[in-house]
PQR file with spaces between the fields and no chain letter, atoms N, CA, C, O and H, PARSE charges and radii, in Angstrom:
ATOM       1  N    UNK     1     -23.073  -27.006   -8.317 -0.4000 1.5000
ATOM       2  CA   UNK     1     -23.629  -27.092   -6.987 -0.0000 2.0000
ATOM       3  C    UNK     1     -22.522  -27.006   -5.932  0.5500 1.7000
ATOM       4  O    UNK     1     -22.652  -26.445   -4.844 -0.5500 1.4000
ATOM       5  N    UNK     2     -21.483  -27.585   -6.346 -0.4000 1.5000
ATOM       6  CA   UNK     2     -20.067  -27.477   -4.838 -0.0000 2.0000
ATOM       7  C    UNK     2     -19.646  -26.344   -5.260  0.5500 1.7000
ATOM       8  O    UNK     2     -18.872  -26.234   -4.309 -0.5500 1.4000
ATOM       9  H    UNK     2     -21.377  -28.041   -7.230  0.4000 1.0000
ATOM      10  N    UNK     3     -19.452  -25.331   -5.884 -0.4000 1.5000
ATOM      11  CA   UNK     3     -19.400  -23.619   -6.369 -0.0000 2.0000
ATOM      12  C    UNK     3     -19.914  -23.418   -5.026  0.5500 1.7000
ATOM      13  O    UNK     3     -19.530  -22.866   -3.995 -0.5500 1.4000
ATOM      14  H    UNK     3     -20.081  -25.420   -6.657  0.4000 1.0000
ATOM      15  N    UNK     4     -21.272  -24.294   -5.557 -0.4000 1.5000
ATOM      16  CA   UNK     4     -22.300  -22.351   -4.100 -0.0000 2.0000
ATOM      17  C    UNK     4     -22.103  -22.905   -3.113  0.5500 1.7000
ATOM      18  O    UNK     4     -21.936  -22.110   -2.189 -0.5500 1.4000
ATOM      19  H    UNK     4     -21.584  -24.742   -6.395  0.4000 1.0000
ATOM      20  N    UNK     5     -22.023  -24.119   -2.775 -0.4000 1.5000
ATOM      21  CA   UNK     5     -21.860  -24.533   -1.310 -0.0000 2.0000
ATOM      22  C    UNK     5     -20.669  -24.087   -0.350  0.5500 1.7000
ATOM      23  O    UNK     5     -20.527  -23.696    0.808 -0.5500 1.4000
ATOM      24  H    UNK     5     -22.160  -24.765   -3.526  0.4000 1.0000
ATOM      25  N    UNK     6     -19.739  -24.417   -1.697 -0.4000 1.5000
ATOM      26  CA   UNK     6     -18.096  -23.485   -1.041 -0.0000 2.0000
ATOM      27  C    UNK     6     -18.393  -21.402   -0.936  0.5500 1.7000
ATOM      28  O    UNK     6     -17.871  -20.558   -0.207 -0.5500 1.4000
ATOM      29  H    UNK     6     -19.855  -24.735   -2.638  0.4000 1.0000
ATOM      30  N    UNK     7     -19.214  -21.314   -1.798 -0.4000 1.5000
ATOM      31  CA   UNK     7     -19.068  -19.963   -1.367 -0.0000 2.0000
ATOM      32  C    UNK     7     -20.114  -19.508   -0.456  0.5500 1.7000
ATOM      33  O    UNK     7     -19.949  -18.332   -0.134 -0.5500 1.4000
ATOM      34  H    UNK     7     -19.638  -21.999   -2.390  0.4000 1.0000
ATOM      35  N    UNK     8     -21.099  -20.045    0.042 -0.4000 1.5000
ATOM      36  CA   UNK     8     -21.861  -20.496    0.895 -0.0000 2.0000
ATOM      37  C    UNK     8     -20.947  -20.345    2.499  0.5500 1.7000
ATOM      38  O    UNK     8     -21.071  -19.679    3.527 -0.5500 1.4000
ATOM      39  H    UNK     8     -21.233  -21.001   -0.219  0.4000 1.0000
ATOM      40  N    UNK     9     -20.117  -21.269    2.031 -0.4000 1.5000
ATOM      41  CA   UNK     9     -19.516  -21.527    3.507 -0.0000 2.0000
ATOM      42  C    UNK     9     -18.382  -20.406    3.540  0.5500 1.7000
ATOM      43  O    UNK     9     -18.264  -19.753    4.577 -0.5500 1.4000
ATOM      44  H    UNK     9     -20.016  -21.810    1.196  0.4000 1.0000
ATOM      45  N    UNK    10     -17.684  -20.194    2.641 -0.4000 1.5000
ATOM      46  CA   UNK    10     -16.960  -18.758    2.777 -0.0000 2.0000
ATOM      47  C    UNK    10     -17.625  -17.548    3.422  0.5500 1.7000
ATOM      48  O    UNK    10     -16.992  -16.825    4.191 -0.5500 1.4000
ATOM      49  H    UNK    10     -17.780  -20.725    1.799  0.4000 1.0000
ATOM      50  N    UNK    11     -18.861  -17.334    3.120 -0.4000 1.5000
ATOM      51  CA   UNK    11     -19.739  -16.341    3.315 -0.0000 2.0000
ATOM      52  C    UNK    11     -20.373  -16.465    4.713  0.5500 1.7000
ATOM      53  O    UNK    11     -20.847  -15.521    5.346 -0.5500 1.4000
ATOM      54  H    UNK    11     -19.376  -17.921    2.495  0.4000 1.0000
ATOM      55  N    UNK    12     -20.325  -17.682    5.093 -0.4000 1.5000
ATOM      56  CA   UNK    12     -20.497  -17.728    6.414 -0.0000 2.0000
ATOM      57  C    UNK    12     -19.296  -17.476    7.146  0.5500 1.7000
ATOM      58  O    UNK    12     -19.102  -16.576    7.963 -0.5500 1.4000
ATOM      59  H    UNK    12     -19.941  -18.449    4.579  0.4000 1.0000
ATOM      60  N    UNK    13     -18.687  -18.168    6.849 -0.4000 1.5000
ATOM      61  CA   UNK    13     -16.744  -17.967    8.180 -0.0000 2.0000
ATOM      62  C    UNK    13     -16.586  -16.648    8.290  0.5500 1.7000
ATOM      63  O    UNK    13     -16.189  -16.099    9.317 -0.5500 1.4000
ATOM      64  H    UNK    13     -18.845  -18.899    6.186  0.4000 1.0000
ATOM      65  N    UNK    14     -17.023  -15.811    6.769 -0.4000 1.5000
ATOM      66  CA   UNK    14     -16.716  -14.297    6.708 -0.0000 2.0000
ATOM      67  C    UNK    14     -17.424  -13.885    7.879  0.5500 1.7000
ATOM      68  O    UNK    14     -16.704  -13.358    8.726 -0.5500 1.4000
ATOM      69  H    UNK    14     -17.346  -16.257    5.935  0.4000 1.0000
ATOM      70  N    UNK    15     -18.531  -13.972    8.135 -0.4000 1.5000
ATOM      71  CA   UNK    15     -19.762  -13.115    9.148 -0.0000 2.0000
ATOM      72  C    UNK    15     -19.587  -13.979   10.690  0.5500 1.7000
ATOM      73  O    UNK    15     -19.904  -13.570   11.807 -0.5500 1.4000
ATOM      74  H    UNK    15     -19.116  -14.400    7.446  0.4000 1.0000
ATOM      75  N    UNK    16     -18.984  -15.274   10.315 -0.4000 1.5000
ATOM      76  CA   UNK    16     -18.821  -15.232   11.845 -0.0000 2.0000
ATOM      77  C    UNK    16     -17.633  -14.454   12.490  0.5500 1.7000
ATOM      78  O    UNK    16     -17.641  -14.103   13.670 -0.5500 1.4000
ATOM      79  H    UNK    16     -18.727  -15.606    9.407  0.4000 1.0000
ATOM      80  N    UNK    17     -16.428  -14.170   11.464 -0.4000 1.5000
ATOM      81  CA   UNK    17     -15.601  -13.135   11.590 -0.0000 2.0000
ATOM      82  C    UNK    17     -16.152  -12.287   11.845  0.5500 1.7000
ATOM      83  O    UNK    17     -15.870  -11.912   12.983 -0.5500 1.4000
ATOM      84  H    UNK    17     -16.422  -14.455   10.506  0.4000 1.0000
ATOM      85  N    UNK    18     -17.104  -11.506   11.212 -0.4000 1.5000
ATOM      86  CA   UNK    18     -17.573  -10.056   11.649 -0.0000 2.0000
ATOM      87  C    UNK    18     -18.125  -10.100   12.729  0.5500 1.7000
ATOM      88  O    UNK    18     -17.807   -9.345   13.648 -0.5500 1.4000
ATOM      89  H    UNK    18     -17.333  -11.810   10.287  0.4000 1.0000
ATOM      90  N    UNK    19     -19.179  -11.114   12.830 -0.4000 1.5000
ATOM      91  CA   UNK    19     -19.875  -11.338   14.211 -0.0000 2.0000
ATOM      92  C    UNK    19     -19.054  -10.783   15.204  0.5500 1.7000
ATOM      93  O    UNK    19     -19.128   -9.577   15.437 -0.5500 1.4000
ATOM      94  H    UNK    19     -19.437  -11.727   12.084  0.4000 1.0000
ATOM      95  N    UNK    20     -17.784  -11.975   16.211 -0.4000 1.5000
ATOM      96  CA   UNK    20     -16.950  -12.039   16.462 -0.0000 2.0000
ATOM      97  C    UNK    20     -16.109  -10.309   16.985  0.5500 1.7000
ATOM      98  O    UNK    20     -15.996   -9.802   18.102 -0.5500 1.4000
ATOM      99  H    UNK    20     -17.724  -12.955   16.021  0.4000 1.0000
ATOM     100  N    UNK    21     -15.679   -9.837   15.664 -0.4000 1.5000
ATOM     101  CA   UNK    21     -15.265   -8.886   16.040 -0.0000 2.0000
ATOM     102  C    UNK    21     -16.629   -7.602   16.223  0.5500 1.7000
ATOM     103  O    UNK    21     -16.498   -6.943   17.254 -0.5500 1.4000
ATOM     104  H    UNK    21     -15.771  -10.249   14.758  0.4000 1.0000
ATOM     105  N    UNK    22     -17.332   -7.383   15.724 -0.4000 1.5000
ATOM     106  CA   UNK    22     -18.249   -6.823   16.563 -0.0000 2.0000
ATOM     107  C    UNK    22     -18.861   -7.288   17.995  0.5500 1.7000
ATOM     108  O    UNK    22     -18.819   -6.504   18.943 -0.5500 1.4000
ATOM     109  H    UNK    22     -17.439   -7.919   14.886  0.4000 1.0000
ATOM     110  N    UNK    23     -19.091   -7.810   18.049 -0.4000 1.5000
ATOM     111  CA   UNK    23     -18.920   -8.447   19.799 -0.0000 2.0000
ATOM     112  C    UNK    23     -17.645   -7.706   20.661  0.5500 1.7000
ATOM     113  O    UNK    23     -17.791   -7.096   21.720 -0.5500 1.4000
ATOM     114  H    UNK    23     -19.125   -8.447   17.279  0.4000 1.0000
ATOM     115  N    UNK    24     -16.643   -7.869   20.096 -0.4000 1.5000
ATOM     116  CA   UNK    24     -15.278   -7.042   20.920 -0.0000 2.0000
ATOM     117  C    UNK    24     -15.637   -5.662   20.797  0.5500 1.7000
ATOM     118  O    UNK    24     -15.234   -5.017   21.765 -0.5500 1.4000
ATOM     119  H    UNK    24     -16.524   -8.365   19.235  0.4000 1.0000
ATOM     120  N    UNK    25     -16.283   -4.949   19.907 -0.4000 1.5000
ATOM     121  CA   UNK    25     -16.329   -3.573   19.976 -0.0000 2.0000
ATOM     122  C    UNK    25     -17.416   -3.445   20.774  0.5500 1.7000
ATOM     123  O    UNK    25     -17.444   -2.442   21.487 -0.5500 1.4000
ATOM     124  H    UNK    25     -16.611   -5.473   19.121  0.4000 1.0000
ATOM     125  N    UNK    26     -18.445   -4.316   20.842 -0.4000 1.5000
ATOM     126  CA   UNK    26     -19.495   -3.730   21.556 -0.0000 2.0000
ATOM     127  C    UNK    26     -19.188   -3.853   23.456  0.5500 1.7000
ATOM     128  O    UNK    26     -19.541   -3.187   24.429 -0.5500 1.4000
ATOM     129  H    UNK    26     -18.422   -5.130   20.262  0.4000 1.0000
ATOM     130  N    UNK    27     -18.512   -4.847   23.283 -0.4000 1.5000
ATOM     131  CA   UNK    27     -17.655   -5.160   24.810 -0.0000 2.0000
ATOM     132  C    UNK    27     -16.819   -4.048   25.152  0.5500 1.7000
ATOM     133  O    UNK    27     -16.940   -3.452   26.222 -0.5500 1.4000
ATOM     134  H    UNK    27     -18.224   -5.389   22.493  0.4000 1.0000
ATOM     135  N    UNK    28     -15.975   -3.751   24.277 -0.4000 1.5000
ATOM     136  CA   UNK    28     -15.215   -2.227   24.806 -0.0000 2.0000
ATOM     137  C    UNK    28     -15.925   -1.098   25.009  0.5500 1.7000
ATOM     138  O    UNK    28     -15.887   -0.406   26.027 -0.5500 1.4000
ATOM     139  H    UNK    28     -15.876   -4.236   23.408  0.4000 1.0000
ATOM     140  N    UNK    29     -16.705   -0.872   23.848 -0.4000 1.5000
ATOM     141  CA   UNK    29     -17.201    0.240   24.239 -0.0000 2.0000
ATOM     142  C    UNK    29     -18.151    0.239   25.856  0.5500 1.7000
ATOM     143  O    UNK    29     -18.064    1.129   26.702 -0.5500 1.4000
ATOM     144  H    UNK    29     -16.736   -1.433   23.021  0.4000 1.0000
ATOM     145  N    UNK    30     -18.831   -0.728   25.933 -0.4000 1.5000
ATOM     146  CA   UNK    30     -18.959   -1.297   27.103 -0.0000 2.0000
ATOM     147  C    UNK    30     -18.552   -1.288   28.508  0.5500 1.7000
ATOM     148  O    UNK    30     -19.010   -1.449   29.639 -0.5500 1.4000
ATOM     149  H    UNK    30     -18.901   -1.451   25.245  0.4000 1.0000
ATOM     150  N    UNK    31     -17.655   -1.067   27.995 -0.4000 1.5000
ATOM     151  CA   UNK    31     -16.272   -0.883   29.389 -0.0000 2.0000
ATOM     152  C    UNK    31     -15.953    0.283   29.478  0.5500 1.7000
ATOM     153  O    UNK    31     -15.902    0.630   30.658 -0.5500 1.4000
ATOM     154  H    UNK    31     -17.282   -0.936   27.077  0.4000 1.0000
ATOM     155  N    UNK    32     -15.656    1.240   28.621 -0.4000 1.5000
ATOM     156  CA   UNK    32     -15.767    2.032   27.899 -0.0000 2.0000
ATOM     157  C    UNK    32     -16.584    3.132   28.578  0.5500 1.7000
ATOM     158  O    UNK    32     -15.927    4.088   28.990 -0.5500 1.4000
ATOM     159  H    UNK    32     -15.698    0.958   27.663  0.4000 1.0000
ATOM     160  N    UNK    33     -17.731    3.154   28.739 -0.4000 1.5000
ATOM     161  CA   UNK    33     -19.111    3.230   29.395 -0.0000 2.0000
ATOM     162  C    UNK    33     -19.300    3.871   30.821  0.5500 1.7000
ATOM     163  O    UNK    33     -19.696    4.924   31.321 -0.5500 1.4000
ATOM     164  H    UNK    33     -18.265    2.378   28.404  0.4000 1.0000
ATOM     165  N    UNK    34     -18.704    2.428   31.263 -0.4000 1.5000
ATOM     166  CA   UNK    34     -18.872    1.904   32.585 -0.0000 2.0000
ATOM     167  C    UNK    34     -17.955    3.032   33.432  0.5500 1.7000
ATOM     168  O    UNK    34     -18.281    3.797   34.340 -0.5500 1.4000
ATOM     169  H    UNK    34     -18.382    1.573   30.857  0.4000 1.0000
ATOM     170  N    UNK    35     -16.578    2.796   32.703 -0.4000 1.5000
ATOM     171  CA   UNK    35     -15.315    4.125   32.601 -0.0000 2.0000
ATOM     172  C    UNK    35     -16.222    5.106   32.836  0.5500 1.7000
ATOM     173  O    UNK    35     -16.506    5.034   34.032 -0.5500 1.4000
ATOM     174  H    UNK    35     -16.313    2.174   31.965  0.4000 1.0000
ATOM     175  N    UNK    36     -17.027    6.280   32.141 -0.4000 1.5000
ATOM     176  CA   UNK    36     -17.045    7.111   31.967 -0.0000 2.0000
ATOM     177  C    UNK    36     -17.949    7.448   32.774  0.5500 1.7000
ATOM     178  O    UNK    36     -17.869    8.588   33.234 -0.5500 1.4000
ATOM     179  H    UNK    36     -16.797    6.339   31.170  0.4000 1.0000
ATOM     180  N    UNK    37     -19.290    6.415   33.275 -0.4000 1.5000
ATOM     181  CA   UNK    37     -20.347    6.556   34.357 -0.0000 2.0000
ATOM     182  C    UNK    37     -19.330    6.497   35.408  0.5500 1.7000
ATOM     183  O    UNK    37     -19.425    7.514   36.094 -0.5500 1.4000
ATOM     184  H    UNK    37     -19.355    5.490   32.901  0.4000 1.0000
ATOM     185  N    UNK    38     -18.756    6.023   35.658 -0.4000 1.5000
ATOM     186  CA   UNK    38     -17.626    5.507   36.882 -0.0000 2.0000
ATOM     187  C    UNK    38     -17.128    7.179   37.063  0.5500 1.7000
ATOM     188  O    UNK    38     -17.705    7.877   37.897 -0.5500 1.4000
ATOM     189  H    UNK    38     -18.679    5.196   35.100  0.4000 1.0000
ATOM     190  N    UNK    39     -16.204    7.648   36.356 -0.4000 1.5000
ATOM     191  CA   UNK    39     -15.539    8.708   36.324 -0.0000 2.0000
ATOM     192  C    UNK    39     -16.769    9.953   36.142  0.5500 1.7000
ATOM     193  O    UNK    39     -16.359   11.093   36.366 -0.5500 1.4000
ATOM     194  H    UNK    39     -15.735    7.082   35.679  0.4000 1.0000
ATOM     195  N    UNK    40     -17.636    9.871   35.914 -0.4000 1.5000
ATOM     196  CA   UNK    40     -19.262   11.300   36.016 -0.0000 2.0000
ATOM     197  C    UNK    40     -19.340   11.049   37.527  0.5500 1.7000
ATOM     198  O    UNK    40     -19.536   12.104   38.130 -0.5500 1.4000
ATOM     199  H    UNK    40     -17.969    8.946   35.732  0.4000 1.0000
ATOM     200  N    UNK    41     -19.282   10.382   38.019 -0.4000 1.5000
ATOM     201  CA   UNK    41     -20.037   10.016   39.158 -0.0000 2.0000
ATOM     202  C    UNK    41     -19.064   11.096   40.385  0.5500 1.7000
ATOM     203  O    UNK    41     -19.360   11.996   41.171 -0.5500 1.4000
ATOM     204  H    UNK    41     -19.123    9.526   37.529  0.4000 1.0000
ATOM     205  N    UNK    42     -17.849   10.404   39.993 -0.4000 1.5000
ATOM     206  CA   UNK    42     -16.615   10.950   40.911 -0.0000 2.0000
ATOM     207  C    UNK    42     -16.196   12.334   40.779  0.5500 1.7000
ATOM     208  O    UNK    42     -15.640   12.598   41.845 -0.5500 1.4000
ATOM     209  H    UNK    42     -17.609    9.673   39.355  0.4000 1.0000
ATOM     210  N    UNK    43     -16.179   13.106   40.207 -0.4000 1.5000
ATOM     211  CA   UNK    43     -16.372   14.348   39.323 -0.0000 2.0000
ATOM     212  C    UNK    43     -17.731   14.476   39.796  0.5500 1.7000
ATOM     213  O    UNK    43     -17.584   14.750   40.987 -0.5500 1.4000
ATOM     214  H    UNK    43     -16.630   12.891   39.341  0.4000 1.0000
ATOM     215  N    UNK    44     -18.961   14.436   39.553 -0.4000 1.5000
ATOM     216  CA   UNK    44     -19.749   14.879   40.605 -0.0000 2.0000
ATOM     217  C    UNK    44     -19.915   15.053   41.991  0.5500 1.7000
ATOM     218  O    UNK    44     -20.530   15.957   42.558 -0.5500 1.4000
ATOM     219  H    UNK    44     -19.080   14.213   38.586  0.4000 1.0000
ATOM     220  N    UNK    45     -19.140   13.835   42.623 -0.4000 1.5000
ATOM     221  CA   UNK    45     -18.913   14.025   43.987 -0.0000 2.0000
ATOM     222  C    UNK    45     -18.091   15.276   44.366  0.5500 1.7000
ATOM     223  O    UNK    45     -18.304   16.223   45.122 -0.5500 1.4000
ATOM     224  H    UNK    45     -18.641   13.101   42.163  0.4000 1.0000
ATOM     225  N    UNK    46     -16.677   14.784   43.243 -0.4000 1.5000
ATOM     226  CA   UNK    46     -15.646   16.086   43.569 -0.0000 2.0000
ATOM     227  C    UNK    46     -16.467   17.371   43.968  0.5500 1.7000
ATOM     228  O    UNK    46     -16.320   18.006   45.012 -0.5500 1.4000
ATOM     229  H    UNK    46     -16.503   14.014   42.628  0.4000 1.0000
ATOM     230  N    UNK    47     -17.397   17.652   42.907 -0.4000 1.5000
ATOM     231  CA   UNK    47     -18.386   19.190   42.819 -0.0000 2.0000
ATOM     232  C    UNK    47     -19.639   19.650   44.062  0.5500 1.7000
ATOM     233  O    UNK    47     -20.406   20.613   44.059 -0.5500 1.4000
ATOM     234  H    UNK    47     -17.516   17.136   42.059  0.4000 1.0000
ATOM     235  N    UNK    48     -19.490   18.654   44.967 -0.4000 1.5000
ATOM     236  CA   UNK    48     -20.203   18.565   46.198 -0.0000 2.0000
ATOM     237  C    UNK    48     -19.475   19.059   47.258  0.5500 1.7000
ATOM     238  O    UNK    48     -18.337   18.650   47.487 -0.5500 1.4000
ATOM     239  H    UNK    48     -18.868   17.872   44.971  0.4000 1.0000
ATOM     240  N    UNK    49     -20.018   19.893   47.925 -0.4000 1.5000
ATOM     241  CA   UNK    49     -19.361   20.612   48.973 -0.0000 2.0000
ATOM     242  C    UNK    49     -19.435   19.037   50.455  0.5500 1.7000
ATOM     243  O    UNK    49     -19.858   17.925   50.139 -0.5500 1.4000
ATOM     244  H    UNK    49     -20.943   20.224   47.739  0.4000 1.0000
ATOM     245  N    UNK    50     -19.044   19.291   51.616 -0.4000 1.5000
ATOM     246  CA   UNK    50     -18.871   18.392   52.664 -0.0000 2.0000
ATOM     247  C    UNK    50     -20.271   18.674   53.454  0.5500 1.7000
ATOM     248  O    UNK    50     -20.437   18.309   54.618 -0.5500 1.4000
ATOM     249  H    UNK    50     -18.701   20.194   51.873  0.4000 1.0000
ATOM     250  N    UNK    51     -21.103   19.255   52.812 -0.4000 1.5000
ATOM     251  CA   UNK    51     -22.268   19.414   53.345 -0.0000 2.0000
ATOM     252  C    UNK    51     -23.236   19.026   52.703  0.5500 1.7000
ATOM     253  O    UNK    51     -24.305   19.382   53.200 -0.5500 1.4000
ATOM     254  H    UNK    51     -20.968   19.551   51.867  0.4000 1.0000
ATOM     255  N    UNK    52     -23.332   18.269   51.533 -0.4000 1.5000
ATOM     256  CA   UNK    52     -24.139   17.734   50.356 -0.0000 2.0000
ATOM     257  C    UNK    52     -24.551   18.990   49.687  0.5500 1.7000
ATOM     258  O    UNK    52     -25.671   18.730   49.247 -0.5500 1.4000
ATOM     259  H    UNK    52     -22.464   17.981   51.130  0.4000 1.0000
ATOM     260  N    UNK    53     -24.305   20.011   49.423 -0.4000 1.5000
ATOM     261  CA   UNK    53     -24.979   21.308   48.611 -0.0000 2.0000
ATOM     262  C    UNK    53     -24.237   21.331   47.255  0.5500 1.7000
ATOM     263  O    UNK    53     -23.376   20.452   47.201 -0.5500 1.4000
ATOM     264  H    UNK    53     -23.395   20.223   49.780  0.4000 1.0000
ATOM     265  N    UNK    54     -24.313   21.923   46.395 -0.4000 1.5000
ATOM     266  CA   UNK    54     -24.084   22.049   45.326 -0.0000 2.0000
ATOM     267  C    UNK    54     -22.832   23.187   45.704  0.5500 1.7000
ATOM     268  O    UNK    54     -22.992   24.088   46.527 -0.5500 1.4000
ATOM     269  H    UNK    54     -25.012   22.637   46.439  0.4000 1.0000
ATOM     270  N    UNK    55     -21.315   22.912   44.787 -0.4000 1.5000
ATOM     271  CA   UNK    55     -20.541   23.933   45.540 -0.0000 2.0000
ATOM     272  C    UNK    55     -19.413   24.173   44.321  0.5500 1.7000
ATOM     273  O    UNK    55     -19.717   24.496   43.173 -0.5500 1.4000
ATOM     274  H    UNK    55     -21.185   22.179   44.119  0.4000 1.0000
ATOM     275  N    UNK    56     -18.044   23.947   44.811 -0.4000 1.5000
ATOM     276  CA   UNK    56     -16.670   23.399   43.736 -0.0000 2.0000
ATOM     277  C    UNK    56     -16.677   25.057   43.401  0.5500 1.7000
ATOM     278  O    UNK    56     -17.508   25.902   43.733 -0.5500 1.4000
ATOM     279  H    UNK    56     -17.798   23.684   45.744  0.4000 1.0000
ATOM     280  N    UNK    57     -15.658   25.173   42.758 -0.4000 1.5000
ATOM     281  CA   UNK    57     -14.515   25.941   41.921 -0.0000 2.0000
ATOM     282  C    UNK    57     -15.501   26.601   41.392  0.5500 1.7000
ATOM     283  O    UNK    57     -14.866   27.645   41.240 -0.5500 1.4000
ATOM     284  H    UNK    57     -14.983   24.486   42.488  0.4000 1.0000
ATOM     285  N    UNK    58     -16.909   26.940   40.840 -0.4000 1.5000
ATOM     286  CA   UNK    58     -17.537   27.901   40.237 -0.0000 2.0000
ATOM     287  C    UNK    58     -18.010   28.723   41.440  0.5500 1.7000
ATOM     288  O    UNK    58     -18.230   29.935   41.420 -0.5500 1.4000
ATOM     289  H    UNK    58     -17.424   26.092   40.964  0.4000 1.0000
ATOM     290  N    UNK    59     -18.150   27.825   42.588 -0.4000 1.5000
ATOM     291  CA   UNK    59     -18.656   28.961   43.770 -0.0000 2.0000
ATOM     292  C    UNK    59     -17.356   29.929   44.287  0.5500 1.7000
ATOM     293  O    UNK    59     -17.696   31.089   44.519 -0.5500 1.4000
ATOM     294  H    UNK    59     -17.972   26.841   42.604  0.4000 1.0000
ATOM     295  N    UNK    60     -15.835   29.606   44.515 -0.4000 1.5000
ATOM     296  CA   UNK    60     -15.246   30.215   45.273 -0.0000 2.0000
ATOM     297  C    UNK    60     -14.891   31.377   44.625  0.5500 1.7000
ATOM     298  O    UNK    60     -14.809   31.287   43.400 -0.5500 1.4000
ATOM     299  H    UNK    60     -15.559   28.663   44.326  0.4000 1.0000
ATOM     300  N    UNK    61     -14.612   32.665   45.234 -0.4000 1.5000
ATOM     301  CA   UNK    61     -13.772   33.514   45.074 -0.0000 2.0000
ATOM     302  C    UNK    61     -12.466   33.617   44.537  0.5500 1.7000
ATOM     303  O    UNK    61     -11.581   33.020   45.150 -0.5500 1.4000
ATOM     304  H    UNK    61     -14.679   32.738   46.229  0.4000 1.0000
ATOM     305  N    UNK    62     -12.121   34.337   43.382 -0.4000 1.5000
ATOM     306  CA   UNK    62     -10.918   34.262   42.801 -0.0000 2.0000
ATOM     307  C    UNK    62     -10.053   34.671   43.451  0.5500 1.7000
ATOM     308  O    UNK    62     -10.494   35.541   44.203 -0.5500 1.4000
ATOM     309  H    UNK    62     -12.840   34.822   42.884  0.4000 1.0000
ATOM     310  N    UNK    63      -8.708   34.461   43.612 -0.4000 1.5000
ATOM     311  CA   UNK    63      -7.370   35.107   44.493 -0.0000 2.0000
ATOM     312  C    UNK    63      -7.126   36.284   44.328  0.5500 1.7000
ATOM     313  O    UNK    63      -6.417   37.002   45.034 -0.5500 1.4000
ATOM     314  H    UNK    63      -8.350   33.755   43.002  0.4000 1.0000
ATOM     315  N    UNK    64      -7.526   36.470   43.672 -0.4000 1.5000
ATOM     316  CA   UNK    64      -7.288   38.102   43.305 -0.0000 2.0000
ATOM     317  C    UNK    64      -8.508   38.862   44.138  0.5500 1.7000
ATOM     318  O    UNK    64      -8.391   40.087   44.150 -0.5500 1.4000
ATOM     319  H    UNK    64      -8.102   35.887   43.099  0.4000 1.0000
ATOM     320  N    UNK    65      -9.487   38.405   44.729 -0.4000 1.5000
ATOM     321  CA   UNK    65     -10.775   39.557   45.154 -0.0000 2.0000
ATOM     322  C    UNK    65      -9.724   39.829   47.167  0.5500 1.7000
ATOM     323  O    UNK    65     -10.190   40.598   48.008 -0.5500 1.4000
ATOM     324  H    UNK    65      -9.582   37.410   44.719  0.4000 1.0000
């Protein structure tokens, strides 16, 4: 009976370990996220002309025309 109880409780410390560190990954990626909505957003603005129209580097004329 103190066998399973000790491995019982091993088996728990293990998963609150995992717990634990899954929590940190789900937090980074998280951030992670936030980063990347953050940075779409700005990069979309960039692609906005000063007149709200749809514009950027696919509309202009190459140097060469």
């Amino acid at each position: 009976m103190e066998d399973r109880i000790t491995e019982l409780e091993i088996r728990l410390a293990l998963q609150d370990d995992l717990l634990d560190e899954l929590n940190r990954v789900v937090a980074r990626q998280q951030q992670q996220m936030e980063w990347l909505a953050q940075e779409l957003r700005r990069l979309n603005d960039q692609m906005r002309t000063p007149d709200g129209s749809k514009g950027g580097p696919q509309h202009e004329i190459p140097p060469h025309y």
